[in-house]
Structures are given as C-alpha cells and as structure tokens.
DSSP file (Angstrom, degrees, kcal/mol; ACC not computed):
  #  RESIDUE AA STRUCTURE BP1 BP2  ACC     N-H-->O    O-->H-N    N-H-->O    O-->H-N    TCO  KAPPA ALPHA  PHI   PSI    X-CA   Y-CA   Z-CA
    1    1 A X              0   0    0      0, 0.0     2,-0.2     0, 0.0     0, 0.0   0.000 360.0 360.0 360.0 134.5  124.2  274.9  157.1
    2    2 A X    >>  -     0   0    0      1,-0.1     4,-2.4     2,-0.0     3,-2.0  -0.479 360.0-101.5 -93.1 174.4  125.5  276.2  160.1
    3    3 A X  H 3> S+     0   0    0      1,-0.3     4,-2.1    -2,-0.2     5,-0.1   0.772 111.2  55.3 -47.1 -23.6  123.2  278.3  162.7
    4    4 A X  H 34 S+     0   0    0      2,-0.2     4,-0.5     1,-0.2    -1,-0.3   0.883  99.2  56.4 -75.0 -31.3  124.4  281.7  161.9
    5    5 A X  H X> S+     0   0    0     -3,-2.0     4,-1.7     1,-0.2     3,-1.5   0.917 110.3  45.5 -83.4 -63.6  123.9  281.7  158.5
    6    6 A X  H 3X S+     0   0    0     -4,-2.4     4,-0.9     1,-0.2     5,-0.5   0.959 111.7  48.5 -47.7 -33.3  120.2  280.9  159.0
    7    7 A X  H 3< S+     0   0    0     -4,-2.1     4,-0.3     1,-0.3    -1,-0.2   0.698 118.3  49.9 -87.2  -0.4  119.5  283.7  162.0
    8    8 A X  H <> S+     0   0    0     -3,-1.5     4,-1.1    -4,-0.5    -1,-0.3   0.584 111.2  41.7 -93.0 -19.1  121.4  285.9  159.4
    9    9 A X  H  X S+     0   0    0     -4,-1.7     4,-0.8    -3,-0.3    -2,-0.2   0.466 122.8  40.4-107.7 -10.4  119.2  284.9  156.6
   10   10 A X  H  X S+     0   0    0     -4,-0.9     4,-1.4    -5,-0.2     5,-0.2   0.542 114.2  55.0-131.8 -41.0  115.8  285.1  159.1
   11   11 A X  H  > S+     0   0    0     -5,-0.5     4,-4.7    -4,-0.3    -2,-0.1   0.981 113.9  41.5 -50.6 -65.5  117.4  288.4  160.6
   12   12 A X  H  < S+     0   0    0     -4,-1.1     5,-0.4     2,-0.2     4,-0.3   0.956 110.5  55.2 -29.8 -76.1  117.6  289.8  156.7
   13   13 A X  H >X S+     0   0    0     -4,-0.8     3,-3.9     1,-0.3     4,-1.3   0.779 110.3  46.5 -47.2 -74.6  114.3  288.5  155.7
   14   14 A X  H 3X S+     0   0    0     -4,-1.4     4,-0.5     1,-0.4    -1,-0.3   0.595 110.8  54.6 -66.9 -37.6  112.6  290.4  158.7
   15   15 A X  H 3X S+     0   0    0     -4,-4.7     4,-1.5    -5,-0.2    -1,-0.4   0.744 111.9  33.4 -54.6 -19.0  114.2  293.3  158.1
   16   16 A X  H <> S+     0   0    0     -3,-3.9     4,-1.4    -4,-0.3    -2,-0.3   0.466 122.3  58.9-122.9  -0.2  113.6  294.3  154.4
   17   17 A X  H  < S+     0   0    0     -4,-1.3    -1,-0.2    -5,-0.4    -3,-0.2   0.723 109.2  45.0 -72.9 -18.5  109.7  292.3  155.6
   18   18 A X  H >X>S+     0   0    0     -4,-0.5     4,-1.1     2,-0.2     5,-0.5   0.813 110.4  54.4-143.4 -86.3  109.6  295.1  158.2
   19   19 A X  H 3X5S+     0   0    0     -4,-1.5     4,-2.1     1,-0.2    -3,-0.2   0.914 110.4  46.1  -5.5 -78.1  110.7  297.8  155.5
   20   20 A X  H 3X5S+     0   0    0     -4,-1.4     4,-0.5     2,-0.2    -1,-0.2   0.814 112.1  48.2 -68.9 -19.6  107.9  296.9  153.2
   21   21 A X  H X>5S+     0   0    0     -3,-0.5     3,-4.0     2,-0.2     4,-1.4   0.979 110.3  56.4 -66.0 -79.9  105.3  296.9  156.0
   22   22 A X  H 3X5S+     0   0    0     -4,-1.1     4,-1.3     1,-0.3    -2,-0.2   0.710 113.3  41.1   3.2 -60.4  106.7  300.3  157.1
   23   23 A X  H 3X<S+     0   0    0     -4,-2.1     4,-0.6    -5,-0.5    -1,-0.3   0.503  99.9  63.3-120.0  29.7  106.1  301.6  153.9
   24   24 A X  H <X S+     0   0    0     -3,-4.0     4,-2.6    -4,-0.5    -2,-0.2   0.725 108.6  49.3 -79.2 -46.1  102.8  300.2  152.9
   25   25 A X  H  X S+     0   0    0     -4,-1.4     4,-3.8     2,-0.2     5,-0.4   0.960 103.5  59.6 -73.2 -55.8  101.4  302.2  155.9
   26   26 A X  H  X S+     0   0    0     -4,-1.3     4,-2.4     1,-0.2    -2,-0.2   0.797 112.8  45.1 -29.2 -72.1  103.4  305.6  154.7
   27   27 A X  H  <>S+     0   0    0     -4,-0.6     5,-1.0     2,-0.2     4,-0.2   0.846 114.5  39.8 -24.6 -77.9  101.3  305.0  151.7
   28   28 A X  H ><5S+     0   0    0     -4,-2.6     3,-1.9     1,-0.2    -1,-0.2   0.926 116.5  54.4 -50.5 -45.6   98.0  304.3  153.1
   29   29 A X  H 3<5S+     0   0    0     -4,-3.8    -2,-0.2     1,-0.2    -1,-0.2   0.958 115.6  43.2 -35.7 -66.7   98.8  307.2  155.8
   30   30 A X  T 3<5S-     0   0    0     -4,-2.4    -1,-0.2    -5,-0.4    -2,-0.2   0.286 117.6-107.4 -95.9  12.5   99.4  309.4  152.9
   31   31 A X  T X 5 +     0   0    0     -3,-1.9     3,-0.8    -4,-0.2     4,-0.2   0.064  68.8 138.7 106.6 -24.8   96.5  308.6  150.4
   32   32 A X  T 3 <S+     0   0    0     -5,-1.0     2,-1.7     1,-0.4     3,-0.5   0.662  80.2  37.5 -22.5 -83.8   98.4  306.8  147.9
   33   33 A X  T 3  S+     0   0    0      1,-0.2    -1,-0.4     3,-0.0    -2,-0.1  -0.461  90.5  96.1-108.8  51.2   95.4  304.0  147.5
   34   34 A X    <   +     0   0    0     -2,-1.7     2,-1.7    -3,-0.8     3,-0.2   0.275  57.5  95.0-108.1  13.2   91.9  307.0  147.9
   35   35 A X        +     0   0    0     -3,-0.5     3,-0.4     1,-0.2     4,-0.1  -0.658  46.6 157.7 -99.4  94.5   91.5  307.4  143.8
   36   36 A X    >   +     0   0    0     -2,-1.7     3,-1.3     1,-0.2     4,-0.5   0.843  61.0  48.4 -92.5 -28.1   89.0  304.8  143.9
   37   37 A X  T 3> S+     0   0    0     -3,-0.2     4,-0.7     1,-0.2    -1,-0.2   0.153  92.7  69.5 -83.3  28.0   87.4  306.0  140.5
   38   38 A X  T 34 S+     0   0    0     -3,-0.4    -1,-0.2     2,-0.1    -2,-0.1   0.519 109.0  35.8 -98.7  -5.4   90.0  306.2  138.8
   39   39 A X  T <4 S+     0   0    0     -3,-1.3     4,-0.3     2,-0.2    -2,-0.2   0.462 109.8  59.8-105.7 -15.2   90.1  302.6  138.9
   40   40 A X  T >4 S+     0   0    0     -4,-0.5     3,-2.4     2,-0.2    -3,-0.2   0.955 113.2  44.0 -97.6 -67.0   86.3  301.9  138.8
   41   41 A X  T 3< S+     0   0    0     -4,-0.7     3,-0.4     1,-0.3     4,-0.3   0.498  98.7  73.9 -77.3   8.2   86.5  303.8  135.4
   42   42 A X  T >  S+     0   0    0      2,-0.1     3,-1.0     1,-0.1    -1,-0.3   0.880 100.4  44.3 -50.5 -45.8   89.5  302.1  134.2
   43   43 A X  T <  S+     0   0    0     -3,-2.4    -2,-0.2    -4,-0.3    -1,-0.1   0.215 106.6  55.8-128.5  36.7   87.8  299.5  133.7
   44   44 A X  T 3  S+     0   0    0     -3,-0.4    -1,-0.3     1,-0.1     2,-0.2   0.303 104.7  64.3-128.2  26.7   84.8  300.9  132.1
   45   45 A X    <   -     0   0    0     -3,-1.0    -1,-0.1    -4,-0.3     4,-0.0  -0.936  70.0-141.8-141.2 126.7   86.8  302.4  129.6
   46   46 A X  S    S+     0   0    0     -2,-0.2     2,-0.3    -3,-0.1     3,-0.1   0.809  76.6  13.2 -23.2 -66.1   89.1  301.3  126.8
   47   47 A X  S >> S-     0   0    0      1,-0.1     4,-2.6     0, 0.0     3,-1.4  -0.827  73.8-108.5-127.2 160.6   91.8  303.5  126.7
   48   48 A X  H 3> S+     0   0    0      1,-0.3     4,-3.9    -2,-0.3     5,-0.3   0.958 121.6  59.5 -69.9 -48.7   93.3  306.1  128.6
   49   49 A X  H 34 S+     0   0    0      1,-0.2    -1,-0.3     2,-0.2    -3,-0.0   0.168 105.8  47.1 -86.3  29.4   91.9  308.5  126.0
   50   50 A X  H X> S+     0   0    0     -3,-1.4     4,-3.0     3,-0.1     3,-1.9   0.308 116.1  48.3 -87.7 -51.9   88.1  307.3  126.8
   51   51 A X  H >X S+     0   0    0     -4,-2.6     4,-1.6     1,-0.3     3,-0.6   0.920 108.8  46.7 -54.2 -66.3   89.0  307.7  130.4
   52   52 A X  H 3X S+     0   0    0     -4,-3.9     4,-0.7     1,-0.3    -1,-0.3   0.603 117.0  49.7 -65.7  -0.9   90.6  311.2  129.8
   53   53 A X  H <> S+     0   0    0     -3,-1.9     4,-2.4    -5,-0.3     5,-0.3   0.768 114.8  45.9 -79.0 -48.4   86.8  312.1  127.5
   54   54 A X  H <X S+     0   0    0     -4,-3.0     4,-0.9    -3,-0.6    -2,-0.2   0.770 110.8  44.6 -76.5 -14.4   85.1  310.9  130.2
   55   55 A X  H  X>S+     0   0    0     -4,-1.6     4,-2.7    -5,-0.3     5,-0.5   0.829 118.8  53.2 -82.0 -51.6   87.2  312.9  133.1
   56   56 A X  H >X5S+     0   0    0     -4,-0.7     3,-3.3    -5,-0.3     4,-2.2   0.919 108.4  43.1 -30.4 -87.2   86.7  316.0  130.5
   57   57 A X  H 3X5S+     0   0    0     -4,-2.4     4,-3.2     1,-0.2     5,-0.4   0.905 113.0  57.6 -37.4 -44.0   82.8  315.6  130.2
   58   58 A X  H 3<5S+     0   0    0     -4,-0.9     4,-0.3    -5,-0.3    -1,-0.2   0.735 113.4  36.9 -61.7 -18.2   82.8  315.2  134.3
   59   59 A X  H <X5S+     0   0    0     -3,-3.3     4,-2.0    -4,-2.7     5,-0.2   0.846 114.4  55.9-107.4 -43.6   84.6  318.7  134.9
   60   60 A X  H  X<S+     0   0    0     -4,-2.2     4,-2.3    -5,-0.5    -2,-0.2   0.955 113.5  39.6 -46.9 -65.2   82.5  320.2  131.9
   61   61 A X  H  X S+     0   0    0     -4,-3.2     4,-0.6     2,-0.2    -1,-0.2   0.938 121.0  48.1 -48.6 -49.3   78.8  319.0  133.8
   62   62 A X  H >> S+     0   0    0     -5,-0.4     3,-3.0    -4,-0.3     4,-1.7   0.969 112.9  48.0 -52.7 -65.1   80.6  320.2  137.4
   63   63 A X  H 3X S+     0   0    0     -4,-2.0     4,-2.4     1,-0.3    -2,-0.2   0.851 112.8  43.5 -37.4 -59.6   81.6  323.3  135.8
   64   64 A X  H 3< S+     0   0    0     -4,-2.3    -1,-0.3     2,-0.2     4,-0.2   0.439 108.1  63.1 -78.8   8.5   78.0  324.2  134.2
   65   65 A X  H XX S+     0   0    0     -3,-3.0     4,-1.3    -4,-0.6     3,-0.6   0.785 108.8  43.7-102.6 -69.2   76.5  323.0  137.8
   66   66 A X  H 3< S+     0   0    0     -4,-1.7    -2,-0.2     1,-0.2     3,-0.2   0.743 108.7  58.8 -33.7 -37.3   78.5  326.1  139.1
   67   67 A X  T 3< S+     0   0    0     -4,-2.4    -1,-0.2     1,-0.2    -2,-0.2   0.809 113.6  28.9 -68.4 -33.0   77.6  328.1  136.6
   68   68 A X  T <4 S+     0   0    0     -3,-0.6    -1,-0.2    -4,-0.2    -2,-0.2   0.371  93.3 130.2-119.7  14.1   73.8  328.2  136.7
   69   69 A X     <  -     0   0    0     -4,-1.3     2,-0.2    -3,-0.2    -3,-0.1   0.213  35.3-173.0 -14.9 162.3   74.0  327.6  140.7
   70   70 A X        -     0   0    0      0, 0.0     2,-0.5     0, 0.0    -2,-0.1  -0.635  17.1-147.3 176.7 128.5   71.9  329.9  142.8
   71   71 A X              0   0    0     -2,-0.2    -2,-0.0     1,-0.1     0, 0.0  -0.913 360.0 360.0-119.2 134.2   72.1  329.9  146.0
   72   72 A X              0   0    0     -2,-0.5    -1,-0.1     0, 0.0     0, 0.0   0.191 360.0 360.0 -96.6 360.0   68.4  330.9  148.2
C-alpha cells in the first residue's frame, strides 16, 4: 500500500473518531444519560406495561403527598 492511502485511511478514522467523541459529550452536556431509574426499574420490571403501573402508582403516592401536605 502506498503512504497516502494509509494517512488518508488514519486521517478518516480520526475524523469520524473525533465526531463520535464530539457527540458523546453533546449528550452528556445535555442530559441524555440522567434517567437513571428508568433503567434501575427496567430491570425490575417485566414489561413496559409493569414499568408504566409502577410510574402510575409513583405519580398517584406523589400526588396524594401534595394533597394532604400542610405546611407549619
């Protein structure tokens, strides 16, 4: 192979490596990877529809925690 082909092929590579880096941090920056229970009860749950009973039940308890609040 001659040289060119390689610093073109190493050139490439470091671009679209440089790209994905680039937009791994955009991600993190922008929250992408903070729903950390959504993952923790993935996989203490069957199905999406046990997850979605159990997100249900969690906004129903929040909800009735507001309701009979009082604040001193």
């Amino acid at each position: 192979m001659d040289s060119w082909i390689i610093s073109m092929m190493l050139g490439g590579s470091l671009f679209l490596g440089a790209l994905a880096l680039l937009g791994f941090m955009w991600a993190v920056k922008n929250g992408q990877f903070d729903d950390e229970n959504k993952f923790l009860n993935a996989t203490k749950f069957d199905s999406t529809e046990d997850l979605n009973d159990a997100i249900e039940k969690e906004r129903k308890k929040e909800a009735l925690k507001k309701k009979n609040y009082r604040p001193e």
